[in-house]
N, C-alpha and C positions, 0 to 999 in steps of 0.2 A: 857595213852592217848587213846582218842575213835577212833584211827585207828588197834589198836592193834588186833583187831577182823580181820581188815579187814588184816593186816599183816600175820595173822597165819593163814589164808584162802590163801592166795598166797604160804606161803610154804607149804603148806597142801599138791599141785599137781605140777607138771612138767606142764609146760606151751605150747600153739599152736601160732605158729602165720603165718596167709593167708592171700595171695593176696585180698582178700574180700573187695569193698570197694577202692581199690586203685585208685587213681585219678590224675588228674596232679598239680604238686606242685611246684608255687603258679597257684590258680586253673585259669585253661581256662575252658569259658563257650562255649557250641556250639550252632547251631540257636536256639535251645528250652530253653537257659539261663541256662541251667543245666550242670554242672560241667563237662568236658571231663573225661568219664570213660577208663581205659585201657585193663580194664575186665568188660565187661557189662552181662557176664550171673553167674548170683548170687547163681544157682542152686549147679554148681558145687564145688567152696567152699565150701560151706554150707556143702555137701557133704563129705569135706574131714575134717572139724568140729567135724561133728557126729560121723566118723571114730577115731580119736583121744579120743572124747566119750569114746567109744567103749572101748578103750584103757585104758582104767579110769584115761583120763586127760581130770582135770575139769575147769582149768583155762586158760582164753583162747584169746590171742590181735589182732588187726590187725586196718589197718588206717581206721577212723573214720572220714567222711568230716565235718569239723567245721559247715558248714553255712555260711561260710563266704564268699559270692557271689560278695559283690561291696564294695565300699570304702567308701558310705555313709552312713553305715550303715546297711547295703541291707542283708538279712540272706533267707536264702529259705535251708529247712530238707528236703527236698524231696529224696536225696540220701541219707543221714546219718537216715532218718525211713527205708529206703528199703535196706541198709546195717543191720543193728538190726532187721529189721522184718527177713529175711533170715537167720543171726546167730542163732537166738532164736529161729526161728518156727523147725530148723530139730535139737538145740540143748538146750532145754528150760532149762535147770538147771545148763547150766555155769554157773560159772564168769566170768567176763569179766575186762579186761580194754585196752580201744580202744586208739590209739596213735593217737592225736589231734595236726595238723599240722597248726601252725597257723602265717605264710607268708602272705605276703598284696596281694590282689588282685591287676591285673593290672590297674585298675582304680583308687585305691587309691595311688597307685605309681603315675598315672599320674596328681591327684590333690596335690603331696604332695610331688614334686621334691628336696625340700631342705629336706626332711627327707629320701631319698634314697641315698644307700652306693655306691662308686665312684671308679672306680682303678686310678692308678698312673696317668696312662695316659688319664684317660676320663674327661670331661668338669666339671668348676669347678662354672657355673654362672648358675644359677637357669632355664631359659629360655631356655641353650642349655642343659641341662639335661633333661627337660621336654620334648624335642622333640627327645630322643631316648631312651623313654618309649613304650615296647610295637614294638620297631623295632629290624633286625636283631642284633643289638649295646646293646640293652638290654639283660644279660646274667640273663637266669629265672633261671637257673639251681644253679651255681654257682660254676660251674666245667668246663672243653672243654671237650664237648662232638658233634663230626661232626656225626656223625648218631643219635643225639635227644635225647630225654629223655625214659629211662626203656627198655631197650633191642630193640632198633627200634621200639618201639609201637608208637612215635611222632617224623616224621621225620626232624622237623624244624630242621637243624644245629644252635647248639648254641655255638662259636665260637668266640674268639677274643671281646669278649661283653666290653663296657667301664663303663657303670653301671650295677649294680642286681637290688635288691629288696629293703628291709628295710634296712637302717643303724640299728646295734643293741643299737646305742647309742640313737635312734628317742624317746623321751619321746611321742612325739603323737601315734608310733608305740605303745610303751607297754599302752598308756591307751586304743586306741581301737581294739589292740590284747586280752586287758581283758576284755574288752564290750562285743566282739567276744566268747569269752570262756564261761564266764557268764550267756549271752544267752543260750547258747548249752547246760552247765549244768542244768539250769533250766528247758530248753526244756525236756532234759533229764529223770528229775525226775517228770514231768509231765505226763510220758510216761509209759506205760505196763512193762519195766525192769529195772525200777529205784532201785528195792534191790539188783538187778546182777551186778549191776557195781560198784567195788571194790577200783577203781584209777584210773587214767587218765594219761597217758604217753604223756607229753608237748613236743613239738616237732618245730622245728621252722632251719632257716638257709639252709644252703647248704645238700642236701638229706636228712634235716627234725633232723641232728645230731647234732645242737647248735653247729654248725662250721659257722666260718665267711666266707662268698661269696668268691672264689680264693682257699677255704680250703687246701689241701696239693698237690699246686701249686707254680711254681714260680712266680706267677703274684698274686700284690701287693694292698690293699687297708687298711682301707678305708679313705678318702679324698675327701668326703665329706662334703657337708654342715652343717650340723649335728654333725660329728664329730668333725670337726674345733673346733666348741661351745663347746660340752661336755669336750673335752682332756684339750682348753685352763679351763674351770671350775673346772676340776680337778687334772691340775697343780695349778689352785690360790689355791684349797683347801689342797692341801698337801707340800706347799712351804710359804703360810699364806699371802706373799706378790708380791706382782708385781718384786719389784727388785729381790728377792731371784729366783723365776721365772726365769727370764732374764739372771741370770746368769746362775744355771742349766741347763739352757737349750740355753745357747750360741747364742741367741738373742737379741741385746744390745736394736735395738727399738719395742719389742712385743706387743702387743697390741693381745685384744679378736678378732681384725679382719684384722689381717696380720700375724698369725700362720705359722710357717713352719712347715710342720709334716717330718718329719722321711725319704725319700728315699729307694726306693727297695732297692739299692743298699747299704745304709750306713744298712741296716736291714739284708744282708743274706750273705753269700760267703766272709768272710772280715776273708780270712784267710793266706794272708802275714805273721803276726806275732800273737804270743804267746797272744801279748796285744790287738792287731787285735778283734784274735779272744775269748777272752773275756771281748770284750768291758771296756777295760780299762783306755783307754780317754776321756779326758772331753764331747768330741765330741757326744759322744755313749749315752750318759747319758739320752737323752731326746727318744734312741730307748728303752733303758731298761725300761723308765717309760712310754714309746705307748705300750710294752708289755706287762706288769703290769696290764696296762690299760685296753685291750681287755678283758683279762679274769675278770677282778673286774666288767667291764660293761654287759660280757655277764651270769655272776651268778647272777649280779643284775636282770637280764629279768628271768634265772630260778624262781629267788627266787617269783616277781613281780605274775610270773604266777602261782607259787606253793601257795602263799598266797590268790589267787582268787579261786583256789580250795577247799582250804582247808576252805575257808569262807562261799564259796555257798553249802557244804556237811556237815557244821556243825565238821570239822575236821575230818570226818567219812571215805575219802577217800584217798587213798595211792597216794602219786605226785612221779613220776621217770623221767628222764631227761637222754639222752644219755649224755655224759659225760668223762673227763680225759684219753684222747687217746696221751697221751704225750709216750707209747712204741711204738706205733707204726707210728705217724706221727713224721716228722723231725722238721714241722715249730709247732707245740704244742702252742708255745706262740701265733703266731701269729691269731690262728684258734680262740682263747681264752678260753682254757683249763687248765688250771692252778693255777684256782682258788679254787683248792681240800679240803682245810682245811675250807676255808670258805662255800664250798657246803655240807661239811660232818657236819659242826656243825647248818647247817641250820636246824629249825622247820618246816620249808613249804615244805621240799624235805627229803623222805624215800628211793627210792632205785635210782642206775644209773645203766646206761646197755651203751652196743654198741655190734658190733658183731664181731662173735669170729675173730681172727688175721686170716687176708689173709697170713700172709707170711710163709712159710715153715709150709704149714697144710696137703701137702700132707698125703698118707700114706707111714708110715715108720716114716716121722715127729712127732717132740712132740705136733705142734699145739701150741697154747697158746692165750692167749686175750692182748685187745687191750690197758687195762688200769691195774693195779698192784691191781688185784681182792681182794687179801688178806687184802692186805690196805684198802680198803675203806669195806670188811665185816667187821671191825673192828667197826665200827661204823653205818654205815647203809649196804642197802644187793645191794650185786652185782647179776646182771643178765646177762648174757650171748647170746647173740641171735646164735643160732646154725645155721648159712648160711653155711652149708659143703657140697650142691652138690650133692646128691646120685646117684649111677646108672642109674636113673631114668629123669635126670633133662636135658638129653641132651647135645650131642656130645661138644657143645660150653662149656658149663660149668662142667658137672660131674668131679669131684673128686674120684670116684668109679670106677669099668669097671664093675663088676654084686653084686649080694647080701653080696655075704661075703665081699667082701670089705668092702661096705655099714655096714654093722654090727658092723665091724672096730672101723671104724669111730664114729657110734651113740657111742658106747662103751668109748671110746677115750674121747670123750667129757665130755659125763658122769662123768665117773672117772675123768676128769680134774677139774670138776666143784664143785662135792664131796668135793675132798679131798682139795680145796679152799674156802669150805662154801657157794656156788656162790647154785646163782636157774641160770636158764637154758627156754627159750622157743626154740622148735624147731621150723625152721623156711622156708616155703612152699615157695620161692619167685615166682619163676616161674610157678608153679601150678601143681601137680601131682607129685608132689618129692617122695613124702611118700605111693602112691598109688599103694600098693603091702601087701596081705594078710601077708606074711614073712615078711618086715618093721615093719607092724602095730604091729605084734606078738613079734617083737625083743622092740620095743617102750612099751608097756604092760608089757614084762621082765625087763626094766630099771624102770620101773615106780614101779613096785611090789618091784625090790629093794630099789630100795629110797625111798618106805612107810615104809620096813621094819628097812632102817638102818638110819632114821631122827632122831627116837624117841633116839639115843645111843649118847652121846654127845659127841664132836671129840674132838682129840685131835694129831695135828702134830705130824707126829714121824720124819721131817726132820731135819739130821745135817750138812745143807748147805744150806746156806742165800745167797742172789742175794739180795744186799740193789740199790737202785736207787733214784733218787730225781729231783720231778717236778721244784721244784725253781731254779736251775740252771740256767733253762733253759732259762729263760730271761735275762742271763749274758753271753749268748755266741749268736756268730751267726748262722744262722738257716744254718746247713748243711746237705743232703743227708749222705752223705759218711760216717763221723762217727757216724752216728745213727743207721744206718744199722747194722755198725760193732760193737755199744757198747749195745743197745735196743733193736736188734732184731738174729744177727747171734751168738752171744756170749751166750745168755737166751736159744737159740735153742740147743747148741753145751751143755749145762750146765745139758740140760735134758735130753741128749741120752748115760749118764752114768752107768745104772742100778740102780738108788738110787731115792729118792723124794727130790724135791728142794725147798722151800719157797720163796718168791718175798716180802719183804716191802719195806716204801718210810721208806728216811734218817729220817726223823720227826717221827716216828713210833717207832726207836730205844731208843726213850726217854725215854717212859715209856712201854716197853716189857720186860719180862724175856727171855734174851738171851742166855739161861743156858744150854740151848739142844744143840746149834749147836757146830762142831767143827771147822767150817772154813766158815769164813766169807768174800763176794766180793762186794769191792765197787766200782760201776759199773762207776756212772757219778757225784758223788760225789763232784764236785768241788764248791761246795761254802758248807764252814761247818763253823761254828760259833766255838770260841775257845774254848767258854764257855761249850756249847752244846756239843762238842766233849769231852770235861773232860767228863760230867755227864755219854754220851752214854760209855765213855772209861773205868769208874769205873763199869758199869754193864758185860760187858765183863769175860768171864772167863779166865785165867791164860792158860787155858790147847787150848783155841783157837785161831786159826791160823788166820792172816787176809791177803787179799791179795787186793793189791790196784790196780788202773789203772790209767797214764797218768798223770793228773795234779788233785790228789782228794786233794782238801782243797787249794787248789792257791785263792782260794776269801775269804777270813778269816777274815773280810771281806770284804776288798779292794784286790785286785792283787797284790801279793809278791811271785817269786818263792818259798824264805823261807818259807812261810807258808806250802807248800809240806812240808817239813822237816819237820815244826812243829807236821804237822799231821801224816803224815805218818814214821818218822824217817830218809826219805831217802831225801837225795841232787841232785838235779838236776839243769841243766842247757838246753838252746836251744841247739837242734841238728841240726846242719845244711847242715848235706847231704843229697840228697833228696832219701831216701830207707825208704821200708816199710817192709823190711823181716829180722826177728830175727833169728838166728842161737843158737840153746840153745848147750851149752857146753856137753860133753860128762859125765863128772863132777856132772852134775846137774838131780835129778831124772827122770826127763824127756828124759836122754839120749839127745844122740845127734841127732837135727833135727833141720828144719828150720821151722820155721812160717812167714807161707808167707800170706801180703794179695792181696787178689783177689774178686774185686766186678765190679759190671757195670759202676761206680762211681771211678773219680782218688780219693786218699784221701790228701783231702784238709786239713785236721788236721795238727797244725804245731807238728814235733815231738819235744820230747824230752830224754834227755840220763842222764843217772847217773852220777856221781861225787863221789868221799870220800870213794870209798869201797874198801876194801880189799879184794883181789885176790882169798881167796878161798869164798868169801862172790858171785862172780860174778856168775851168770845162763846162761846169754844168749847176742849176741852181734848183732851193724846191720855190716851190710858188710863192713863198713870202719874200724872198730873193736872197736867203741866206745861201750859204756856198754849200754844196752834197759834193763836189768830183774837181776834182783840180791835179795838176801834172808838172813837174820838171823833167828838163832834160837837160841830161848829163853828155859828156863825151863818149865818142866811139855809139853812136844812136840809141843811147840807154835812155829810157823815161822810165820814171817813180811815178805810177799812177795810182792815186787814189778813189775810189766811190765808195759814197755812204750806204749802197743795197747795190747788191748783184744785178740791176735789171736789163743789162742788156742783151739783145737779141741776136740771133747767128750772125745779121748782116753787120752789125755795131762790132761784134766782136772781129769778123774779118776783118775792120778797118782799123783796130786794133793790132792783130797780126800781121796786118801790113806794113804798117808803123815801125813793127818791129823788124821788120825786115825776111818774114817766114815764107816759105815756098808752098803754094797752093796746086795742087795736084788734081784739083776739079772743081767746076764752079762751084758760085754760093747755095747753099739747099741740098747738097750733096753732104752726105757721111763717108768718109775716108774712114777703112781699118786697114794695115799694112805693115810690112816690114821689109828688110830689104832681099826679103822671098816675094812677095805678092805685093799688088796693092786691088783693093775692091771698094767700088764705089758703088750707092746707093742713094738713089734720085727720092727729096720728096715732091718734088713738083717737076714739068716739063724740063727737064736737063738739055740744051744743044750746046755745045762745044768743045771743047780738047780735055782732055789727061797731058799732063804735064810733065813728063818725066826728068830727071835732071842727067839723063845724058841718052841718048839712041838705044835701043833694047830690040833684039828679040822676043815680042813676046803675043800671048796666045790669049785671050778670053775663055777662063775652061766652062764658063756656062753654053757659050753659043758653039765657041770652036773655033771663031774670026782670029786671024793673026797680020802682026804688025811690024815692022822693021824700023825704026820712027824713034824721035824722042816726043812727038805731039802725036795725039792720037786722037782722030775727030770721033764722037759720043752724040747719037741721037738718042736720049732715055725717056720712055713715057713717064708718068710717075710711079714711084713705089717700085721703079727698074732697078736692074741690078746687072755689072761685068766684076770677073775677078781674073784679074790681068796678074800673068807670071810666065817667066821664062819657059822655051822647052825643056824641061827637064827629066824629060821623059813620059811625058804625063802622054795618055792616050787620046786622040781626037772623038771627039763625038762622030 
């Protein structure tokens, strides 16, 4: 392909990405017609650009204002030339690719009311829509935010809004959002740095992340005008008929313009029952196919706009799209993120990005990203936007308290990114993050290592799999509570075992060799095809262990408890007292203790309990003494383990790992990232003892510069420390 150039030029360099350029989004003009800037002195990014330069990192993003000034049409480059005249004049021999936000201006909202997206509660007739365009009822942002948009820089309160901006279903949207784009590339390549620009990062929705307006909120759209049309068009198309329609969707007199869509409420918290909550009633049926929906329409608009790139560059240019935030947000379907198999096998779209997980990234944390990074380098490349905070970024936000922490951290990520195949931009939000000779020196060390160890071709050394699966998620209802506890504290507790973990989607298991690991967890697993599970169950090896969670395979593909059994071996039934704390037997390797949980959130998850096991098979019970966790063991040291909730903690789970037979490369409370280029470990508490390597090595600590001859390597780490151990490979001593 003629992007291939421009691909191996992106991984060539660790990437920048500044406030440079940032504007408000969808833009407000102020009396001079020009775009509200939030940073209008240009001098000083640019400045911290060159610094990265400096650092010999040559690829370089930040927001790019479309031109997109009015709704008729109206295009004015006056900021997007004096954003690239300032990138380029103190940094002339980037790359670049500028992340192109392209949101309707408020004027085209206001000529173009039925093509704007609507919440639950806000007006549903063309006229009272158009008149809370542009008022405080108008939500620009598409979030609640009472002090404004980008850190207090606009203090408009955007609050309780009853419409946003575009519907993504607006067909007029996506054609003059690519007129828009069109233009600007053209403008582009007419212009003094049209061989520097490598890709365009499409950008669009709620903070420019191809999230639906409401994004991970409880407040509900869209219900719209616009929508009504597209949803009812593409139930006729995937039902073929009007009456087949009608009945799926439990509408006896439907018509293209008496639609009922979906309800907040029939759409989130509908966790009464087991069937509740995976929409197993006829009822549900027409939320599963609105979820379905959102993402099949919002990769339609990737794709729309990756196809206008890729037409006006002659294919020469790389298209990335934030993208598959199904770990870390709970409503995933709803945002329309889900649509992963069809954006990874897309020709108009090469890389996706978002930035790294906010949740548990302190230090001492493993950190981790927002979408199952491994899965999608499989196919195209994941990128990473490194927002961590430094030292430097101020009291409100730092993640750091001085340099070494700071160091930490860059380290941390690195290593996280590595040893996922991920690229990485680091990411200046606030401005002067990075603006420390020590920073820039610790950035220039990661960068030197990652020129040295790209050219070595990696290969996993982890033997423990974290499986997960986005399709689910349109089969259950959107809940806080157990996403926290299955997506995000469970992945984190998974990581703080001494060892390397792997993350793929359920769809991934089809065709991988799954011959390395020894103990496999399926996380949310619960819609597996029967068929599908044979194939993935014949690749499996004998000698590993699996361990299930909750309800994995109850949609098999309709809702049948059986179906657990089928999938998993074990028998279940509803639990119906209402406790969340396991008590694992004394019996059981784990020893005796309780797992208990504990979040901000009750858990709304219906439980469930065992059935059919025999006494010494039992692990752990809930307080009424019904059975939550029970185990066989097979030959060749295989265990079938099952628990009714995720709650165990790093320490439980190494005894688990152990079990299986897995090699630990640094004590407990340590996060391992590695491949069989590096391994880097990272202390959350007092670390003293060995690295473990599985055979003698040459090797170096490129943070301190200490080297080692050894297959054990003794480690005193304070907390929140860090080594990243790799061969000589030419790497330079400190």
């Amino acid at each position: 392909m003629k992007n291939n150039r421009a691909l191996k030029t992106l991984k060539s360099s660790l990437m920048f990405w500044s406030r440079l350029g940032f504007s408000h989004d969808p833009p407000l003009l102020d009396v001079n017609g020009q775009p509200h800037l939030f940073f209008d002195n240009f001098d000083v990014p640019a400045k911290y650009h060159n610094d990265f330069v400096n650092a010999e990192v040559k690829v370089h993003t930040s927001i790019l204002f479309s031109g997109w000034v009015g709704g008729d049409k109206q295009y004015d480059y006056t900021v997007t030339d004096k954003t690239l005249d300032a990138l380029f004049k103190s940094s002339p021999d980037i790359c670049y690719i500028p992340r192109i936000k392209l949101n309707v201006p408020i004027s085209w909202a206001a000529a173009n009311p039925e093509e704007l997206f609507v919440y639950h509660e806000g007006p549903r007739e063309k006229k009272e829509i158009r008149a809370l365009v542009g008022t405080l009822k108008h939500d620009l942002l598409g979030y609640e935010s009472p002090n404004g948009y980008f850190m207090g820089k606009d203090s408009r309160p955007n609050v309780n809004g009853l419409i946003s901006n575009q519907s993504f279903t607006s067909k007029k949207w996506l054609v003059d959002a690519s007129e828009a784009l069109a233009h600007l590339i053209e403008h582009i390549q007419q212009g003094p740095y049209a061989e520097r620009i490598i890709g365009y990062h499409v950008a669009y929705g709620a903070c420019g992340e191809n999230m639906l307006w409401g994004r991970d909120s409880n407040r509900y759209g869209d219900y719209g005008i616009a929508c009504h049309k597209a949803f009812f068009e593409w139930g006729m198309d995937k039902y073929k008929s009007l009456q087949c329609l009608r009945k799926n969707w439990m509408q006896p007199n439907l018509t293209a313009d008496n639609l009922i869509l979906p309800s907040p409420d029939q759409r989130q918290n509908c966790c009464d029952s087991l069937e509740d909550f995976f929409r197993a009633a006829p009822e549900y049926k027409i939320c599963i196919d609105y979820d379905i929906f959102m993402s099949e329409i919002n990769c339609t608009a990737m794709e729309v706009f990756g196809k206008v790139v890729k037409d006006k560059t002659d294919n020469k240019a790389l298209v990335g799209c934030f993208y598959g935030y199904f770990l870390e947000i709970f409503n995933a379907a709803y945002t329309g993120h889900l649509a992963l198999d069809r954006a990874l096998a897309s020709p108009y779209l090469d890389f996706f990005a978002a930035p790294t997980s906010y949740q548990r990234r302190e230090l001492g944390e493993p950190g981790g990203e927002i979408a199952p990074a491994q899965s999608i380098n499989r196919h195209k490349l994941w990128i990473d936007e490194i927002d961590i905070r430094t030292h430097l970024s101020g009291e409100a936000y730092k993640r750091a308290k001085n340099f070494t922490e700071t160091k930490t951290l860059l380290w941390r990520e690195f290593s996280k990114n590595l040893s996922h195949g991920s690229h990485l931009w680091w990411m200046d939000l606030g401005g002067g993050w990075f603006d420390s000779d020590n920073i820039m020196k610790e950035i220039a060390k990661i960068g030197e290592t990652y020129e040295t160890l790209k050219s070595i071709p990696a290969r996993s050394i982890s033997e423990v799999l974290l499986v997960v699966d986005d399709t689910s998620f349109c089969y259950q209802t959107a809940d806080r509570s157990w996403h926290k506890l299955f997506m995000i504290n469970f992945v984190r507790e998974a990581n703080l075992t001494g060892t390397p973990v792997d993350m793929y989607r359920l769809s991934d298991l089809q065709d991988m060799d799954l011959s390395q690991y020894k103990i496999i967890f399926f996380l949310n697993t619960f819609k597996i095809d029967s068929e599908i599970w044979s194939q993935i169950k014949s690749g499996i090896s004998s000698f590993t262990s699996l361990v299930w969670f909750h309800a994995a395979g109850i949609l098999s593909p309709d809702f049948d408890l059986d179906n657990i059994r089928k999938t998993t071996g074990f028998s279940v039934t509803p639990q119906t007292a209402d406790n969340s704390t396991i008590t694992m037997r004394s019996s059981s390797p784990l020893g005796k203790c309780s797992l208990i949980y504990k979040q901000d959130h009750p858990l709304a998850l219906p439980l469930l309990k065992l059935k059919d096991v025999q006494e010494e098979q039992i692990w752990g019970q809930y307080e009424d003494g019904s059975i939550a966790a029970a185990a066989t063991k097979g030959e060749d040291n295989h265990w079938n383990i099952y628990f009714a909730l995720p709650l165990l903690k790093a320490k439980h789970l190494r005894e688990l790992y152990a079990l299986a037979g897995c090699h630990f490369y640094a004590p407990l409370d340590c996060t391992v990232y590695g491949d069989n280029r590096f391994i880097s470990v990272f202390s959350r508490s007092n670390c003293t003892g060995k690295i473990n390597l599985k055979k003698s090595s040459e090797m170096i600590d490129v943070i301190s510069g200490e080297s080692w001859n050894d297959d054990k390597i003794s480690i005193k780490l304070t907390p929140k420390d860090a080594v990243f151990l790799t061969s000589d490979f030419g790497l330079k001593q400190p």
